[in-house]
N, C-alpha and C positions, 0 to 999 in steps of 0.2 A: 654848368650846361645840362639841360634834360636830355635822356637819355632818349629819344624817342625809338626807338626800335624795340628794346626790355620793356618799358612801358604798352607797346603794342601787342608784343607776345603774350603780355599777364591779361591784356584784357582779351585776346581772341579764346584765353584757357577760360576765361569770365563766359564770354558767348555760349560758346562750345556747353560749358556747365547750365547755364538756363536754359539752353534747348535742349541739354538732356532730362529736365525736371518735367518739361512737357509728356515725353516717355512716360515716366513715374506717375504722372499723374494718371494718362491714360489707361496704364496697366494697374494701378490702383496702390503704388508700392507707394503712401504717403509718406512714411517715417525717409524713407532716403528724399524724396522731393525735397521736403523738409531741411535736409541735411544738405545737399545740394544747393536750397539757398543760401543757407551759410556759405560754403566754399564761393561760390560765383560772387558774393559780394566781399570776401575775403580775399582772392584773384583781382577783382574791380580794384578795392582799396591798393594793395600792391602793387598794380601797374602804377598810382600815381607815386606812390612813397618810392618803388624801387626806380622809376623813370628821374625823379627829383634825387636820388642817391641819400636816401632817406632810409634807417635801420626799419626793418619793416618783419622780422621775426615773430612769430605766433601768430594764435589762430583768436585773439581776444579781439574782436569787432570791435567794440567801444576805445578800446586803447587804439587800433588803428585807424577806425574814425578821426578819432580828436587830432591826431598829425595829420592826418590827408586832406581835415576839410581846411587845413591851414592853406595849402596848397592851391585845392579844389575848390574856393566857394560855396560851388553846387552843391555840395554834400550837405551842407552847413545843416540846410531844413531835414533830413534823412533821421535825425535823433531816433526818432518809434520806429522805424523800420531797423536801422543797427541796433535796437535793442530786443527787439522781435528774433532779429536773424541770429543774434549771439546764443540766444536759447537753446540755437538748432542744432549747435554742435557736440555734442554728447550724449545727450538725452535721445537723441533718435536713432542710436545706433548701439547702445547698450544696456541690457537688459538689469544690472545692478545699481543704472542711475532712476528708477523706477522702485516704489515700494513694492511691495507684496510678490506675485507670478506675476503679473505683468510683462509682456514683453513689448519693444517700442513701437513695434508696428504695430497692435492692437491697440495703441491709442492717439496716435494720429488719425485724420481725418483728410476729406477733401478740400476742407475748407481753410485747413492749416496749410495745406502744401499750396492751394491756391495764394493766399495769403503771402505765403514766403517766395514765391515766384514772383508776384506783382512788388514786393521789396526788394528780392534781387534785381529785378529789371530796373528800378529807380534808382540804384544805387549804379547799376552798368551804366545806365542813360548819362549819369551825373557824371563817370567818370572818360563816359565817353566825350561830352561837351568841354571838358578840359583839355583833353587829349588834343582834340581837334584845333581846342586855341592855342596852344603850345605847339604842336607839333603840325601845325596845318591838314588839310584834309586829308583822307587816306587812312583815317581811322576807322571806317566805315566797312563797306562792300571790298574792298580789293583782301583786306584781314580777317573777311570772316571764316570760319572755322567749318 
């Protein structure tokens, strides 16, 4: 049986994270935007695995893609976006996964955080449209965050 209720929870922490990327973007902190995609489509992916009572441990995008679009369909087409998003999780928040001084937020951009926002959102979208057929409406506006 799905779990619908754990599955709703992981995806309002889903919502909740992409409109805080908006923030980020606005004030120009791109590397957390960035970073931020990650988790929201990390949060996404997990409402379906943990709602299915699916092991869903770690933060590898690609590994929790490939279970979820089992589940999910929708996701199926996402491949370049979870591969885009997996990138975001290290590299934007620590200054020794970068060569030289560098530090992550001087090499993020607008264009990147835009980018990982419009993947996270495709990736919420897809796991919201499952939700919805599994758990019937009420995935929507009454859960948002």
């Amino acid at each position: 049986m799905f779990d619908c209720p754990e599955a709703r929870r992981w995806l309002r922490q889903a919502k909740y994270t992409v409109r805080a990327i908006d923030a980020d973007v606005e004030a120009g902190f791109y590397s957390w935007a960035c970073f931020k995609g990650h988790q929201a489509a990390d949060y996404a992916l997990k409402a379906v695995l943990r709602g299915a009572g699916v092991e869903s441990f770690g933060h590898d995008l690609v590994a929790l893609w490939v279970k979820a679009k089992r589940i999910c369909p929708p996701l199926e087409g996402l491949r370049e976006c979870i591969a885009l998003l997996n990138k975001m999780y290290i590299p934007p928040r620590y200054p020794d996964a970068w060569a030289g001084e560098s530090a992550p937020y001087e090499s993020y951009t607008r264009r990147d955080a835009v980018e990982s926002r419009e993947c996270a959102t495709l990736v919420l979208n897809a796991v919201k449209s499952c939700l919805e057929e599994v758990c019937g409406e009420g995935t929507g506006s009454q859960e948002e965050a």
